[in-house]
C-alpha positions in Angstrom: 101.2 -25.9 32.3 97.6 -26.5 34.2 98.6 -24.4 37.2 99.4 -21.4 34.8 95.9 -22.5 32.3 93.6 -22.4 35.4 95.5 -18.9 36.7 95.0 -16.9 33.7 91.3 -18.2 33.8 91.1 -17.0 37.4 92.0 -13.6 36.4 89.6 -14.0 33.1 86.9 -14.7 35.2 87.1 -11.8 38.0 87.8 -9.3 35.7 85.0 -10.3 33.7 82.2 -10.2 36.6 83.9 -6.9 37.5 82.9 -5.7 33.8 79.7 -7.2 34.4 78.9 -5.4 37.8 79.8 -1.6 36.5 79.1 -1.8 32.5 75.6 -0.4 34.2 77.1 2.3 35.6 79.4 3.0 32.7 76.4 3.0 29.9 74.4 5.2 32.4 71.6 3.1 32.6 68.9 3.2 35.0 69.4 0.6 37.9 66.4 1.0 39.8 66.1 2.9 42.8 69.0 4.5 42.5 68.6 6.7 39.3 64.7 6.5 39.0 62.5 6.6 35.7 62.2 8.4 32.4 59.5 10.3 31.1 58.9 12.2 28.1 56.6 14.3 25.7 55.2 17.5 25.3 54.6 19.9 28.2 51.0 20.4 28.4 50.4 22.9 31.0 52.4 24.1 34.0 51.3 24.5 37.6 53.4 27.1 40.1 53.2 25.6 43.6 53.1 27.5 46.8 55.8 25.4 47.9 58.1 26.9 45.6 58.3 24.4 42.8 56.6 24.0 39.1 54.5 21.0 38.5 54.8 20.1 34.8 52.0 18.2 33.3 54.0 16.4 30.4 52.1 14.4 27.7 52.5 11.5 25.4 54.6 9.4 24.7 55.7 9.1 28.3 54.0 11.7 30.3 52.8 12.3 33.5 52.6 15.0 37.0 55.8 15.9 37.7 57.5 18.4 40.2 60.5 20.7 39.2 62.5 21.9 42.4 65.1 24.4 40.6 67.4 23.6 44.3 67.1 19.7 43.3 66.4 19.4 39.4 69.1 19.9 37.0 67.7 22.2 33.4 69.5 21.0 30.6 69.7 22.7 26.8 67.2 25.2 25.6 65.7 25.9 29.4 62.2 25.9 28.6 60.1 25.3 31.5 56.6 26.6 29.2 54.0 25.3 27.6 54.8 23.7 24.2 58.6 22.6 24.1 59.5 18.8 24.1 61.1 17.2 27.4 62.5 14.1 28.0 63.9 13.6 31.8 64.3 11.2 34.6 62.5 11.5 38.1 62.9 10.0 41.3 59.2 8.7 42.5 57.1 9.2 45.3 58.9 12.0 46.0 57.6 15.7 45.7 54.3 17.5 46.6 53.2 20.6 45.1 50.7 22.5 47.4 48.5 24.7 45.1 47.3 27.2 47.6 46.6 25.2 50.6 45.7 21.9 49.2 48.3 19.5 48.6 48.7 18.0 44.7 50.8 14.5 44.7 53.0 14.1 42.0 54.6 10.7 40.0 57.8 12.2 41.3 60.4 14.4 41.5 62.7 15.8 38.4 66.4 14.8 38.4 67.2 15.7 35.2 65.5 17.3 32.2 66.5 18.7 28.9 64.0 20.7 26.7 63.8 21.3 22.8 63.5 25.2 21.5 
C-alpha cells in the first residue's frame, strides 16, 4: 500500500507546482518584464508627436508621460484619447520617445493596453 501512497503523492505534487507556475498567467497578472506596469487617472493634457504617436499626460492616482502608438497600443471601450476621460492601462517601460518638433520628449513607457471611461 506505500508504493501506491507515495505514487498518488507524486502526481499531487507535480500537478500542484504546475498550478503554481501558470495560476499567473491564468489570473492575468503582471509578471514583470513581460506584461509591464499599470497606470491610471485622469488625462490631463495630450501631446501629438512628430513621430506619429500621442503622448498622454495622465494624472493621479497612478499617472505619468506615456506614449500611444495606435500600430502597437490596443484602445479599449469608449475610445477617448482627449482631455478629461478616465484611463487605466498597462505600459511597457523605457520604451517610446515622442519627438515634439525636433526635440526628443522621453516617456515612462509605452501603452499596451488602455481602456477609457465616456
Amino acid at each position: 500500500m506505500l508504493p501506491i501512497l507515495r505514487k498518488k503523492l507524486t502526481y499531487f505534487l507535480v500537478i500542484a507546482m504546475f498550478l503554481l507556475l501558470i495560476s499567473p498567467l491564468l489570473t492575468h497578472a503582471q509578471i514583470p518584464g513581460l506584461g509591464g506596469t499599470t497606470f491610471s487617472g485622469r488625462i490631463l493634457s495630450i501631446i501629438y508627436c512628430t513621430n506619429g504617436g500621442v503622448a498622454l499626460i495622465v494624472g493621479p492616482p497612478k499617472g505619468g508621460f506615456f506614449l500611444y502608438q495606435g500600430f502597437a497600443s490596443r484602445l479599449y471601450r469608449e475610445y477617448q484619447l482627449r482631455i478629461g476621460p478616465w484611463v487605466l492601462g498597462n505600459y511597457t517601460p523605457g520604451i517610446g520617445l515622442c519627438l515634439v518638433g525636433i526635440f526628443p520628449a522621453p516617456t515612462q513607457g509605452l501603452i499596451r493596453n488602455i481602456g477609457t471611461s465616456f
